[in-house]
N, C-alpha and C positions, 0 to 999 in steps of 0.2 A: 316882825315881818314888815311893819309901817317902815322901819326905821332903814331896813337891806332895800325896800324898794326906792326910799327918795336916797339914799346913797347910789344906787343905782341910774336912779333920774339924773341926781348930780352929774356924774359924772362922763354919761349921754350927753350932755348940754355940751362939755368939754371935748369932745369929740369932733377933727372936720368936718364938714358936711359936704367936701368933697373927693372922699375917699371912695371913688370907685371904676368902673371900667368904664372907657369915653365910647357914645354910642359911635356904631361903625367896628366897633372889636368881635373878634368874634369870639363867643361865650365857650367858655370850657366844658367840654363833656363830662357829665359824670354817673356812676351807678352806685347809690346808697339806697339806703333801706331809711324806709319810713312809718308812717300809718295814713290810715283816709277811716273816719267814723271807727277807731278802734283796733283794727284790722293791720296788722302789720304787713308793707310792702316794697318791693322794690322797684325805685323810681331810677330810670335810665332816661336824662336827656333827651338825647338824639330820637327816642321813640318817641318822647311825649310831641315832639319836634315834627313829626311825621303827620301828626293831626290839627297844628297848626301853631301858631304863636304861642307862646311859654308867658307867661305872668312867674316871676323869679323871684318874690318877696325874702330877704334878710329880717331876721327880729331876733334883738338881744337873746331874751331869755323867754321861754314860758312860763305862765303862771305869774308876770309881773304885768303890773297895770294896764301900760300901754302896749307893749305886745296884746295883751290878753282884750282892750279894745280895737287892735288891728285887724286880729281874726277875726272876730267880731263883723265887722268894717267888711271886712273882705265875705265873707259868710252873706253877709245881707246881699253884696251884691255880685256874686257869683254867677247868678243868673244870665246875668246882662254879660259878663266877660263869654258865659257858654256861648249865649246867641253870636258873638261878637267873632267868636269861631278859639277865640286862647282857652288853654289850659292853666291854674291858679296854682301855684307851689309855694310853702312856704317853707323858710329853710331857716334852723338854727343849730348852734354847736352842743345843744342837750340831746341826752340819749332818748333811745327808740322807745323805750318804757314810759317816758315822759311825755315825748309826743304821744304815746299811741291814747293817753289821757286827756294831752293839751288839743285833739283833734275831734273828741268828743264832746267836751266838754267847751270848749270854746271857739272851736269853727263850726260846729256843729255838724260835724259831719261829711261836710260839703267841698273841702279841697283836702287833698295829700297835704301832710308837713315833715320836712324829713331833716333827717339828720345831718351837717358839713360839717366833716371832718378836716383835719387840717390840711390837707391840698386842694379843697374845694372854697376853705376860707380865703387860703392864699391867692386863689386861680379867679377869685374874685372879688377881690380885693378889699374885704369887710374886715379883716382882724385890726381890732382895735390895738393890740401891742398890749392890753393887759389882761390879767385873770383878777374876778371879781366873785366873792364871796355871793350868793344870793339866799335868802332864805335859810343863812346858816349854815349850808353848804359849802363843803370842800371848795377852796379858790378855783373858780373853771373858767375856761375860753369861752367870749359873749362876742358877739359879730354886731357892727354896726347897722342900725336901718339903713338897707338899701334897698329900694325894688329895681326891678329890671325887667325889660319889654324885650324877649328874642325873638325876632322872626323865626320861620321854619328853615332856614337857609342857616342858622346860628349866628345871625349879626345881630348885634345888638344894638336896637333902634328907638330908646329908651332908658334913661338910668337918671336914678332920684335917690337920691343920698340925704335924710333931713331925723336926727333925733324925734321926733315929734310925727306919730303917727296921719297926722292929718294931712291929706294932698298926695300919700303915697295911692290911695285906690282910684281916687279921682285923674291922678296925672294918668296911671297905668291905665287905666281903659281910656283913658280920649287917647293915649297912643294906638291900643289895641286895634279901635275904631278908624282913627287914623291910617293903620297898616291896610284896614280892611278896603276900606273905602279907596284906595288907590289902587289895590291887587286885586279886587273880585266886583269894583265897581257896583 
């Protein structure tokens, strides 16, 4: 396992770090199925969009390091993004089985993570161009870290593209705050 996840690391470092949609785009709709604490659900955009700001997290794979201290990351401070008025999503190209585990057990309960399928990888520009073995596993499609800050309008006022988990939570909510503090004063 040591060995698929710094293979893994590796090859995140090789990765651009600016592969992704320029804020001012507007964000692609989409309707997948996901989990929140277990619970399998279906997460549509444009709804979550209706109750305010989207928090749009990409992460490789579940159950690897830093994915697994992102949610982490993002779990601790979920709070502050609620107060802040955004909704937290995290999106990866493993299936619903896996998140409905990787939502337990490492966000703790506290945000949806759902499943992107290949037009929502494309439509956001995370596909890395390779399939990577993880954990022994069948070669599968892994998405780049990217977070993304949607307003409720579906622009995107926000986007942070970086291998390395840290400044993805921190960037997304001083935008979130940011949105807030201009629209609701």
């Amino acid at each position: 396992m040591r060995i698929a996840i710094a293979a893994l690391a590796a090859f995140m470092l090789a990765v651009p770090a600016d592969a992704a949609l320029d804020t001012g785009a507007h964000a692609p709709d989409f309707t997948t199925r996901g989990a929140i604490a277990g619970k399998v659900v279906t997460i549509h955009l444009a709804d979550q969009l209706k109750k305010g700001p989207v928090v749009l997290y990409f992460f490789p794979a579940a159950f690897t390091s830093g994915c697994n201290a992102e949610a982490h990351a993002f779990a601790e401070r979920v709070d502050d993004f609620t107060a802040a008025g955004a909704t937290v999503i995290g999106m990866s190209a493993d299936t619903v089985e896996t998140l409905a585990k990787f939502s337990t057990q490492k966000c703790a309960g506290k945000f949806a993570v759902a499943s992107a399928g290949p037009r929502v990888v494309a439509g956001y520009d995370v596909d890395i161009g390779k399939k990577v073995s993880i954990n022994g596993s069948a070669p599968r499609q892994i998405t780049s870290r990217t977070s993304y800050v949607i307003a409720p309008d579906g622009k995107i006022i926000y986007a942070h593209s970086d291998s390395a988990p840290e400044g993805h939570i921190s960037g997304t909510l001083a935008a979130v705050k940011a949105w807030r503090a201009t629209h609701h004063g």
